[in-house]
N, CA, C and O atoms as a Tinker XYZ file with bonds, in Angstrom:
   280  protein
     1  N     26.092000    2.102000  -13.048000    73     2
     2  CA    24.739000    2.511000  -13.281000    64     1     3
     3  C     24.094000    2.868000  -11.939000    63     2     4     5
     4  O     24.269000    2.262000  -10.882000    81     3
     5  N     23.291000    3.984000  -12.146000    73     3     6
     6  CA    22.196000    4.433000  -10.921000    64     5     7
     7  C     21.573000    3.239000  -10.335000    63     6     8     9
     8  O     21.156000    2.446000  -11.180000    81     7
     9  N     21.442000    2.981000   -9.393000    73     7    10
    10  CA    20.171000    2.317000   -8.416000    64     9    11
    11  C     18.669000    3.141000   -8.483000    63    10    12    13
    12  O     18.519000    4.201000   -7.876000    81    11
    13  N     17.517000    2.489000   -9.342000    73    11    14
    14  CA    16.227000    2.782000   -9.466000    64    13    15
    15  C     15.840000    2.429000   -8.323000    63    14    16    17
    16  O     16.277000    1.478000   -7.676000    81    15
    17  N     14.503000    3.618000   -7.832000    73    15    18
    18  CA    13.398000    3.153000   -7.087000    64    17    19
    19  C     14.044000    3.975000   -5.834000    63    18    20    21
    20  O     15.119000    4.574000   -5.814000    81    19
    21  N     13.014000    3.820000   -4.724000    73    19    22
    22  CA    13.970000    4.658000   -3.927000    64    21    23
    23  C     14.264000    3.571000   -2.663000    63    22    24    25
    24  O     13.998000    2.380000   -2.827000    81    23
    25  N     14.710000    3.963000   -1.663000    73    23    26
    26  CA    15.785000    3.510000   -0.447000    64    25    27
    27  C     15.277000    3.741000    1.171000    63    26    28    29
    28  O     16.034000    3.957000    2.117000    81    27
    29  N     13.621000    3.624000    1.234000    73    27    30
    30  CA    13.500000    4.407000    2.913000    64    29    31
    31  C     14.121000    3.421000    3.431000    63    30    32    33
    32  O     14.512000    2.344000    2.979000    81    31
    33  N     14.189000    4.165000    4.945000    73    31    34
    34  CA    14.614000    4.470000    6.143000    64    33    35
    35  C     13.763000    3.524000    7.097000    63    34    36    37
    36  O     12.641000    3.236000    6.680000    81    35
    37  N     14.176000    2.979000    8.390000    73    35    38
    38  CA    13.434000    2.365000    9.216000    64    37    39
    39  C     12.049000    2.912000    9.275000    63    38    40    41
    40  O     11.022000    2.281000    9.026000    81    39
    41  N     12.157000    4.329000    9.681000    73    39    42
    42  CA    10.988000    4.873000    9.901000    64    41    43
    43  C     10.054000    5.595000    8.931000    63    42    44    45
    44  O      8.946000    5.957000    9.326000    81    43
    45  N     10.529000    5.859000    7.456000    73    43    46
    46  CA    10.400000    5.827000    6.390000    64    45    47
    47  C      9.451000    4.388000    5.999000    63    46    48    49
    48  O      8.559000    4.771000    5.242000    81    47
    49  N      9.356000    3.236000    6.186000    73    47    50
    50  CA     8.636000    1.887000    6.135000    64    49    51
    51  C      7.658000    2.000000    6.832000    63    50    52    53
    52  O      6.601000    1.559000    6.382000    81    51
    53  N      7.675000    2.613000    8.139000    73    51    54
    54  CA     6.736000    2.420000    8.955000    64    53    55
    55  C      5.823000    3.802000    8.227000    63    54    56    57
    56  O      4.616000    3.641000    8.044000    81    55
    57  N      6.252000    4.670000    7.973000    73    55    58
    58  CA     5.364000    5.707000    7.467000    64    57    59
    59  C      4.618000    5.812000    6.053000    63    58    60    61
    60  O      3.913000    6.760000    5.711000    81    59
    61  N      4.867000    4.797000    5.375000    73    59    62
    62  CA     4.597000    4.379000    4.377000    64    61    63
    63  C      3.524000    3.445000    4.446000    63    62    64    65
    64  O      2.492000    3.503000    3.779000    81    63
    65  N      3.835000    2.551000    5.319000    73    63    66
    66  CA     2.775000    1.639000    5.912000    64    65    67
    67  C      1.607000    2.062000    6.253000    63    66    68    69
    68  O      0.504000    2.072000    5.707000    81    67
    69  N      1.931000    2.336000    7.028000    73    67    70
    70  CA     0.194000    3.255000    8.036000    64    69    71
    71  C      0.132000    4.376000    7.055000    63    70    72    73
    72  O     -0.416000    5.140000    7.850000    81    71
    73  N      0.246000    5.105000    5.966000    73    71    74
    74  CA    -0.292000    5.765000    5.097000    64    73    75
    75  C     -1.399000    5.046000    4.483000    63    74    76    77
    76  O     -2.579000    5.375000    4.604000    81    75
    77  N     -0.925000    3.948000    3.750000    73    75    78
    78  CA    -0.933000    2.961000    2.736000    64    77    79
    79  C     -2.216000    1.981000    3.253000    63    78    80    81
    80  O     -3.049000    1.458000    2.512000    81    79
    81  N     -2.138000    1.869000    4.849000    73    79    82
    82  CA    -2.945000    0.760000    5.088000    64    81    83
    83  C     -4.277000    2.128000    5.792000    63    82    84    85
    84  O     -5.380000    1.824000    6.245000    81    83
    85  N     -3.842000    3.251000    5.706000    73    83    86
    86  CA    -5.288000    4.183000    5.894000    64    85    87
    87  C     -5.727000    4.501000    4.937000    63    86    88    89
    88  O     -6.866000    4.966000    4.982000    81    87
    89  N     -5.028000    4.400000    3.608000    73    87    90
    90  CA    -5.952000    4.463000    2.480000    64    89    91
    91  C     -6.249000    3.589000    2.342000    63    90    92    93
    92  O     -7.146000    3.897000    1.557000    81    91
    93  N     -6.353000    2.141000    2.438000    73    91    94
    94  CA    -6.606000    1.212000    2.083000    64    93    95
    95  C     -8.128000    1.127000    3.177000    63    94    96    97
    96  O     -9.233000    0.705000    2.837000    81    95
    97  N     -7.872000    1.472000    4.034000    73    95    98
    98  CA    -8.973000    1.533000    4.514000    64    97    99
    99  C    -10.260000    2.397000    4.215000    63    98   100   101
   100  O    -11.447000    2.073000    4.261000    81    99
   101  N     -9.792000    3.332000    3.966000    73    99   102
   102  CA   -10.888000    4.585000    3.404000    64   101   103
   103  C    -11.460000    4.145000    1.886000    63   102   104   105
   104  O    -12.597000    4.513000    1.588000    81   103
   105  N    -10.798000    3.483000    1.078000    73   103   106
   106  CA   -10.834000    3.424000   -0.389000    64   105   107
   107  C    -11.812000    1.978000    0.045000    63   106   108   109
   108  O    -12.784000    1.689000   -0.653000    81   107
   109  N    -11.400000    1.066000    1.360000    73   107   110
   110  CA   -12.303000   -0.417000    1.189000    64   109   111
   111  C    -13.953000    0.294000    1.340000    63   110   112   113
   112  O    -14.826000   -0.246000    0.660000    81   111
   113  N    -14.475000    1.863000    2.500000    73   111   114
   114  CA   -15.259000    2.235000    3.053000    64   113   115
   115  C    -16.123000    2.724000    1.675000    63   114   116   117
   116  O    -17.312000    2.517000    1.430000    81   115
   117  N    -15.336000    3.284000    1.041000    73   115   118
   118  CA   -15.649000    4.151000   -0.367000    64   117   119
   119  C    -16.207000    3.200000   -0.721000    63   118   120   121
   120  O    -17.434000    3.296000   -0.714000    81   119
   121  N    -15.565000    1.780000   -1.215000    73   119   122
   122  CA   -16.402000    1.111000   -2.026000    64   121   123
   123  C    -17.657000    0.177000   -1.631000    63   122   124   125
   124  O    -18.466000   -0.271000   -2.443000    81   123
   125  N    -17.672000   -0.008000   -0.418000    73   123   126
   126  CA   -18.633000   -0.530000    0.078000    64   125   127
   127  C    -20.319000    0.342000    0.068000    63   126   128   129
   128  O    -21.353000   -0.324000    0.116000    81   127
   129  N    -20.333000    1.647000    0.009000    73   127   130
   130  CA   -20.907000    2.655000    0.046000    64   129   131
   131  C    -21.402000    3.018000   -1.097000    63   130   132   133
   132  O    -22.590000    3.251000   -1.321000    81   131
   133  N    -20.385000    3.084000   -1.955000    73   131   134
   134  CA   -20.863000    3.389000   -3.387000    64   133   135
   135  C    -22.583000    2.953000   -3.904000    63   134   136   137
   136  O    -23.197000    1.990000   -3.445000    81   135
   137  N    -22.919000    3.554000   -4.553000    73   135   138
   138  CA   -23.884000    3.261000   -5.387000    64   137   139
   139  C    -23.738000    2.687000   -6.612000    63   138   140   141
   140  O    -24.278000    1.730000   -7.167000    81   139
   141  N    -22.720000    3.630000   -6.984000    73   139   142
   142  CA   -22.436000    3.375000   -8.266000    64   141   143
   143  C    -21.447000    2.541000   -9.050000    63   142   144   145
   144  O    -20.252000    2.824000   -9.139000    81   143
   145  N    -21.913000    1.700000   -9.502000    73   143   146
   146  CA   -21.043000    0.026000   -9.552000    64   145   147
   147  C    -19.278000    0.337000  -10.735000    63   146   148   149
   148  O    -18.202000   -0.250000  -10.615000    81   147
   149  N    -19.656000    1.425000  -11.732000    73   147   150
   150  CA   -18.710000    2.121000  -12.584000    64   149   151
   151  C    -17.309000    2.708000  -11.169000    63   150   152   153
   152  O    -16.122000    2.537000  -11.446000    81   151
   153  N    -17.649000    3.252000   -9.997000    73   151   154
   154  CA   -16.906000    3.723000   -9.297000    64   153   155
   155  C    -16.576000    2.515000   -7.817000    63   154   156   157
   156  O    -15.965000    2.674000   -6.760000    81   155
   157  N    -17.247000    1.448000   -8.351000    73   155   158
   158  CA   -17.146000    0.579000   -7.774000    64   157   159
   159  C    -15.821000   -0.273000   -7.728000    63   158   160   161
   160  O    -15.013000   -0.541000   -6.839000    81   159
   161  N    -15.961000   -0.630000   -9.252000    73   159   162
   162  CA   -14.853000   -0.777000   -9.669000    64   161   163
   163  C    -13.667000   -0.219000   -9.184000    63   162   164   165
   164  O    -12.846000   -0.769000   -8.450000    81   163
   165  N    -13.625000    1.286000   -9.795000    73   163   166
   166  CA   -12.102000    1.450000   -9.911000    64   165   167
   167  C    -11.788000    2.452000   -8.238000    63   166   168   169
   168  O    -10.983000    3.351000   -7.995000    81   167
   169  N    -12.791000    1.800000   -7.402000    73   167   170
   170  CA   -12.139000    1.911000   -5.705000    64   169   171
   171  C    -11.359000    0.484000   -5.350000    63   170   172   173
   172  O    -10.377000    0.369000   -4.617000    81   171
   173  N    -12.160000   -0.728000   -6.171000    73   171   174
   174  CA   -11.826000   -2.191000   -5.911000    64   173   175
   175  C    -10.035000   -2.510000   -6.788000    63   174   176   177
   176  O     -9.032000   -3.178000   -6.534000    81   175
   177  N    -10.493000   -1.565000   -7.876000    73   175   178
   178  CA    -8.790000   -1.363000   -8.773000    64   177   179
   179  C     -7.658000   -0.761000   -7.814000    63   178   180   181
   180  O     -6.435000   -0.762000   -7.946000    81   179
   181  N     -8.306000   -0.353000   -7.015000    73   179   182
   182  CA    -6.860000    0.830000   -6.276000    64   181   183
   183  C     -6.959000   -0.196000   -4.941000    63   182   184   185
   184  O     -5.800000   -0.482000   -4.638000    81   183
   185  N     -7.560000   -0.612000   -4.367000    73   183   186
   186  CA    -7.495000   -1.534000   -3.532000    64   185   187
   187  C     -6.671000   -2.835000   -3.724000    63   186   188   189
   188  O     -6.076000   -3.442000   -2.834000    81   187
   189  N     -6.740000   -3.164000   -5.063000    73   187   190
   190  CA    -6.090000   -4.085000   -5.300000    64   189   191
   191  C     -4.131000   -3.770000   -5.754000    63   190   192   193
   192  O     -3.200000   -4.547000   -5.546000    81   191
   193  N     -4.091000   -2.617000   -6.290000    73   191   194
   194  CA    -3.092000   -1.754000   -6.475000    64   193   195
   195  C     -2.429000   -2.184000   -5.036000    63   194   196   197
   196  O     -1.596000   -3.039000   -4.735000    81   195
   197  N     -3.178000   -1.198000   -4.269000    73   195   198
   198  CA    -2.127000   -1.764000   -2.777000    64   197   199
   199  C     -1.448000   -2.348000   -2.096000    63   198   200   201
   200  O     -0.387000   -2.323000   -1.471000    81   199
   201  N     -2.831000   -3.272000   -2.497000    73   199   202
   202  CA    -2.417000   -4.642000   -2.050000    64   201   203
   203  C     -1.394000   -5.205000   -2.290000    63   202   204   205
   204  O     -0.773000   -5.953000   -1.534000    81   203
   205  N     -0.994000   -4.735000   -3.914000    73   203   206
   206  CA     0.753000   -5.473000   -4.539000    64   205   207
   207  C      1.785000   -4.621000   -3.514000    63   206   208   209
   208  O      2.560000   -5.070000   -2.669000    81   207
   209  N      1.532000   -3.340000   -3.868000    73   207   210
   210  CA     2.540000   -2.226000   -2.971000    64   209   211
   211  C      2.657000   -2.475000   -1.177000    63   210   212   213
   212  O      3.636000   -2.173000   -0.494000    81   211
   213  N      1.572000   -3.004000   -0.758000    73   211   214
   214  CA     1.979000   -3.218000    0.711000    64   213   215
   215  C      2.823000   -4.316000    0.424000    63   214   216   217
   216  O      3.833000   -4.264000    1.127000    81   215
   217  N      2.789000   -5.797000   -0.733000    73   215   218
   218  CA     3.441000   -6.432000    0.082000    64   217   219
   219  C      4.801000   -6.111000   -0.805000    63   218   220   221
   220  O      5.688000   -6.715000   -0.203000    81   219
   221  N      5.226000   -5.631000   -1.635000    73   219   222
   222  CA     6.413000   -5.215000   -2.148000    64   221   223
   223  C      7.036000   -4.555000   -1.071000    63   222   224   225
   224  O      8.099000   -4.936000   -0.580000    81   223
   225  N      6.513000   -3.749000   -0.763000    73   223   226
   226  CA     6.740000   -2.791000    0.838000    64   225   227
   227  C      7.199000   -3.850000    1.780000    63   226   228   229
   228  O      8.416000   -3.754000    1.942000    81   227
   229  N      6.622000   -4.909000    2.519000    73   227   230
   230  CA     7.361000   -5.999000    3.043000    64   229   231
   231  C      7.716000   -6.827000    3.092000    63   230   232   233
   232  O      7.980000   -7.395000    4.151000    81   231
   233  N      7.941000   -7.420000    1.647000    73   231   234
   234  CA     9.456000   -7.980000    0.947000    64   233   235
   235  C     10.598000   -6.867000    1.546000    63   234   236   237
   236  O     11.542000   -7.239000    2.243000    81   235
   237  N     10.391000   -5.588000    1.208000    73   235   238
   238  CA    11.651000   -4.978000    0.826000    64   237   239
   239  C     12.070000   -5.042000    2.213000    63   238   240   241
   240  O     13.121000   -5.601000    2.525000    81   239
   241  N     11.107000   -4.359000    3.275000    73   239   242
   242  CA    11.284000   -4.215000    4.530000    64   241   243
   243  C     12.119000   -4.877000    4.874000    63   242   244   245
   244  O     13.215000   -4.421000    5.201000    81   243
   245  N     11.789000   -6.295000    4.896000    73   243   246
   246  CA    11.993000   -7.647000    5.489000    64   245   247
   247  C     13.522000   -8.057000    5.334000    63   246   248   249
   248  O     14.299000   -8.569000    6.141000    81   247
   249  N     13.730000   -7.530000    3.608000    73   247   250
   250  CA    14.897000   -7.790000    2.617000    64   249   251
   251  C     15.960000   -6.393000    3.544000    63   250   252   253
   252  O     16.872000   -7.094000    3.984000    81   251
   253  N     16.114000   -5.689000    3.772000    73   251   254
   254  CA    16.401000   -4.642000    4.205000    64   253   255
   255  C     17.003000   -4.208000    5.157000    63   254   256   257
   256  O     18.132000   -3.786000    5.409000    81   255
   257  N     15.699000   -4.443000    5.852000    73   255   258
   258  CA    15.932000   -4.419000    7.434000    64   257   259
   259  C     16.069000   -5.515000    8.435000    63   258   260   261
   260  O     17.013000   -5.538000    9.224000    81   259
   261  N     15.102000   -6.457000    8.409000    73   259   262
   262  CA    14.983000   -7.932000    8.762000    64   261   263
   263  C     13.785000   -7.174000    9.351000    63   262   264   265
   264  O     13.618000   -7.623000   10.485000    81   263
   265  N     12.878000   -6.222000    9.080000    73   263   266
   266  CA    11.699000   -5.559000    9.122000    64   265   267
   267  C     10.483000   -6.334000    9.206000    63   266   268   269
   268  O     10.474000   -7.053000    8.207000    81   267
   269  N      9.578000   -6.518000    9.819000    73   267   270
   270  CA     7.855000   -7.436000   10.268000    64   269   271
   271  C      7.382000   -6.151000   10.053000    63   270   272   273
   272  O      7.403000   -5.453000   11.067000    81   271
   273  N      6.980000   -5.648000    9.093000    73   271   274
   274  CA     5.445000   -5.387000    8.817000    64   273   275
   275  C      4.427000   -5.356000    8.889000    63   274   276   277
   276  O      4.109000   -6.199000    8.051000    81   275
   277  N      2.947000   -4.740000    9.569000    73   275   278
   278  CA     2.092000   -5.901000    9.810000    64   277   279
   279  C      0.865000   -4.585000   10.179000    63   278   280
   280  O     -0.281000   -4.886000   10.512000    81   279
């Protein structure tokens, strides 16, 4: 059977990362700003989204590479 999901690369992790942790930053700015408590929400939903995916991201790293994350 196929292997699901995909397989980065040393530098593939790191680029994923600092993507991940600049949206995370822009999306925390968004919601702080907001007015509107409906879009409040679902900036605080995708924030929290991340949050699982960064640290799945360094599990895998870690699992992987012997990768620090951070």
């Amino acid at each position: 059977m196929l292997d699901k999901g995909i397989k980065p690369i040393v530098s593939e992790y790191h680029i994923l990362w600092e993507a991940l942790k600049n949206y995370e930053a822009k999306l925390d700015k968004m919601s702080s700003m907001t007015t509107d408590e409906d879009q409040e929400v679902i900036y605080d939903e995708k924030l929290q989204d991340i949050e699982g995916i960064l640290n799945s991201l360094q599990i895998s790293a870690k699992s992987d590479f012997g990768l620090e994350l951070k």
